[in-house]
C-alpha positions as CSV (number, residue, x, y, z in Angstrom):
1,X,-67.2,-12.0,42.5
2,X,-63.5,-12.0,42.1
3,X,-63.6,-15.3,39.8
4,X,-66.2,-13.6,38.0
5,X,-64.7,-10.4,37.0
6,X,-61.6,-11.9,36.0
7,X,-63.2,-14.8,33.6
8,X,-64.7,-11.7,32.0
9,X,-61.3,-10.1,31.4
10,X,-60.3,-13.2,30.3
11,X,-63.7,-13.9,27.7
12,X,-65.6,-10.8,27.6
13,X,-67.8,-12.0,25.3
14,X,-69.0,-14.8,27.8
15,X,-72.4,-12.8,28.9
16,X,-75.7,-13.2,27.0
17,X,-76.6,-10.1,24.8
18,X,-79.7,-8.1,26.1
19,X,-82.1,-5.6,24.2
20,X,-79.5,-3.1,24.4
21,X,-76.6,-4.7,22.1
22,X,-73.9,-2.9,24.3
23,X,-75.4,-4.2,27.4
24,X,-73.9,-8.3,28.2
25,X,-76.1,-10.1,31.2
26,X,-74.1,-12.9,33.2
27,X,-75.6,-15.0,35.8
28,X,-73.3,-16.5,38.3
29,X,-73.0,-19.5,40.2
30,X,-73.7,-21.0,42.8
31,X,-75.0,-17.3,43.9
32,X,-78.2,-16.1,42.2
33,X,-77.2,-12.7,40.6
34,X,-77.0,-11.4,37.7
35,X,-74.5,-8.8,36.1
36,X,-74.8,-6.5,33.4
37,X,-71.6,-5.3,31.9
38,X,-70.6,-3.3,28.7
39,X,-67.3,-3.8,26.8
40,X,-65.9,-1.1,25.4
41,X,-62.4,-0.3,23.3
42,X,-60.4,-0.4,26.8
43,X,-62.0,-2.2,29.2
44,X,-64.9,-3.8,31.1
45,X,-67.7,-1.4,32.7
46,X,-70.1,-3.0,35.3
47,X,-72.9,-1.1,35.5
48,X,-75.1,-3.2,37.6
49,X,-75.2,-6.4,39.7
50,X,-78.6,-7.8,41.1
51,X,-80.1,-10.9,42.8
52,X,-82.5,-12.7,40.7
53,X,-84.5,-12.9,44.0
54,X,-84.7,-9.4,43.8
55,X,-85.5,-9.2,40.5
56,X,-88.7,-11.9,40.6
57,X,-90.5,-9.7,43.5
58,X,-90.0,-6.6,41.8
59,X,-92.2,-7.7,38.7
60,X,-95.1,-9.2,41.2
61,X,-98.3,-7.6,40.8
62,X,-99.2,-6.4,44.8
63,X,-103.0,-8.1,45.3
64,X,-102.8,-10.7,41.9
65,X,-103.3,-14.5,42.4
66,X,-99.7,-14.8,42.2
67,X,-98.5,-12.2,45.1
68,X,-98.3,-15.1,48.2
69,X,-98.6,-12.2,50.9
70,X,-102.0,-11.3,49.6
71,X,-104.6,-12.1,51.8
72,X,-108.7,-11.5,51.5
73,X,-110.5,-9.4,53.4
């Protein structure tokens, strides 16, 4: 996380732009998360870090075709 924080200081402009045009997304390597940063007059503000992991279960639908745990009664 160390490396990652200071390539951003070094090219904040690195991360992809998201729907919010303040708000930059990074993904990082070899560890699956992802940040989301802002970059304002003065500095770099994190304002979140997540696993994409994380992020794929959240959007399963509990009980569809696609949620693996599901079982039939």
């Amino acid at each position: 996380m160390q490396t990652l924080i200071d390539r951003l200081s070094e090219h904040p402009e690195i991360g992809v732009r998201t729907r919010d045009a303040r708000i930059r997304r990074l993904t990082t390597s070899p560890y699956p998360f992802l940040v989301f940063y802002e970059i304002t007059s003065d500095e770099i503000v994190i304002h979140a870090t997540a696993m994409v992991h994380a992020i794929h279960q959240a959007c399963q639908v509990p009980n569809s075709p696609t949620d693996l745990n599901h079982t039939s009664p």
